[in-house]
C-alpha positions as a printed NumPy array, in Angstrom:
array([[ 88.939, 100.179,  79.629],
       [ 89.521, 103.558,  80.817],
       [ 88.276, 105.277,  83.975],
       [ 85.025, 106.41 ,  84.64 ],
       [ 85.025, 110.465,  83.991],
       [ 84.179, 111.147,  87.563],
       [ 86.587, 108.946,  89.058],
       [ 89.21 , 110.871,  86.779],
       [ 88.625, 114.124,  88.088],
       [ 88.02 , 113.06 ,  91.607],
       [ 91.576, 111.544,  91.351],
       [ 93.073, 114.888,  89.679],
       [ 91.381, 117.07 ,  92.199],
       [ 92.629, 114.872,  95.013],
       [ 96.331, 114.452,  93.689],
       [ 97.008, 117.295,  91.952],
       [ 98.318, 120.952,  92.802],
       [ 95.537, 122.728,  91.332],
       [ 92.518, 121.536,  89.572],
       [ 93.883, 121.599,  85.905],
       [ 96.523, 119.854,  87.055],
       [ 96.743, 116.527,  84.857],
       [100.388, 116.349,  84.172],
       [102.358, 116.438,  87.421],
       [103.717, 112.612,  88.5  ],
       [101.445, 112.556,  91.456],
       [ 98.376, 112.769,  89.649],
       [100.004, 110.281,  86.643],
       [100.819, 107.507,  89.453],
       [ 97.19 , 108.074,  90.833],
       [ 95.582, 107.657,  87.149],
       [ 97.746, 104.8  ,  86.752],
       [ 96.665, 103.223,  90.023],
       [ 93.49 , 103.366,  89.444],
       [ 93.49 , 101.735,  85.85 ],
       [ 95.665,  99.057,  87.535],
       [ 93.569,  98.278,  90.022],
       [ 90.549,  98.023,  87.157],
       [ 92.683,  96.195,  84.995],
       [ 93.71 ,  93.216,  88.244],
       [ 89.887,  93.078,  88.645],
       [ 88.719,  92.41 ,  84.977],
       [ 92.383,  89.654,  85.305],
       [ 90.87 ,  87.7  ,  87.974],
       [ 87.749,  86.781,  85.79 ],
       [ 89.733,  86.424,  82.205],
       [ 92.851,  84.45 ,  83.895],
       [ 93.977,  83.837,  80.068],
       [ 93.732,  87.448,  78.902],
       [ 97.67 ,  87.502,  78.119],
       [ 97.061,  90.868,  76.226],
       [ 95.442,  92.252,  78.891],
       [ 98.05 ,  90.914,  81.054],
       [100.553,  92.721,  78.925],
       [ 99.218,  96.052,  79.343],
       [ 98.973,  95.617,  82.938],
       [102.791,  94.593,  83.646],
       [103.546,  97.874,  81.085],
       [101.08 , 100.399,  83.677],
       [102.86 ,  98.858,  86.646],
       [106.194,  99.055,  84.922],
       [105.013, 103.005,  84.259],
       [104.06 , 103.82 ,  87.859],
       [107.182, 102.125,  89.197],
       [109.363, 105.047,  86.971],
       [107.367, 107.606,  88.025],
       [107.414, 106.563,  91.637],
       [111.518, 106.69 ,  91.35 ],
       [111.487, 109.679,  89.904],
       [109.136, 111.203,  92.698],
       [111.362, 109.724,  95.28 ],
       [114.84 , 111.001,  93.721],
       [112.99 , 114.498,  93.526],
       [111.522, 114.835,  96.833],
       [111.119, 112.336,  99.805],
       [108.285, 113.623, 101.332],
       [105.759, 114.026,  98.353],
       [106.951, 109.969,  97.604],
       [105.899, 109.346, 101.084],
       [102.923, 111.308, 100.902],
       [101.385, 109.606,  97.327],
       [102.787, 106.227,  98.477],
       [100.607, 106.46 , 101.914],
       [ 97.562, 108.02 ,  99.855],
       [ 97.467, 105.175,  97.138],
       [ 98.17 , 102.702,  99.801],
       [101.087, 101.169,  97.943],
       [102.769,  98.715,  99.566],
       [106.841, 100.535,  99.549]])
């Protein structure tokens, strides 16, 4: 289930370096945060949704990539989405 159009943009406009900014790993690993924290919801009520399941482990798989390539590029902007998102690294 994607996320709510409003909850998109407030996420872009939060993350990103300018308002049209959609593409940029900060705002990708904020998306991705959010879905993932939709998706663990909607798990904890359908405990047997294995396809479900599936996708999640393949976002959090995502996000963990982007993450390393944030940190290899700069330190500070990994510290700075990892405090935002309240990840737990």
């Amino acid at each position: 289930m994607p996320l709510a159009k409003d909850h998109k943009t407030s996420l872009i406009q939060k993350h990103g370096r300018s308002n049209a900014d959609t593409g940029s790993p900060e705002v990708q690993v904020a998306l991705l945060s959010g879905r993932i924290v939709q998706l663990t919801e909607h798990m904890k009520v359908h405990k047997k949704d294995y396809h479900s399941r599936r996708g999640l482990l393949l976002m959090v798989g995502q996000r963990r990539r982007l993450l390393d390539f944030v940190k290899k590029a700069s330190e500070e902007r990994y510290q700075k989405i990892v405090a935002d998102l309240g990840l737990r690294r």
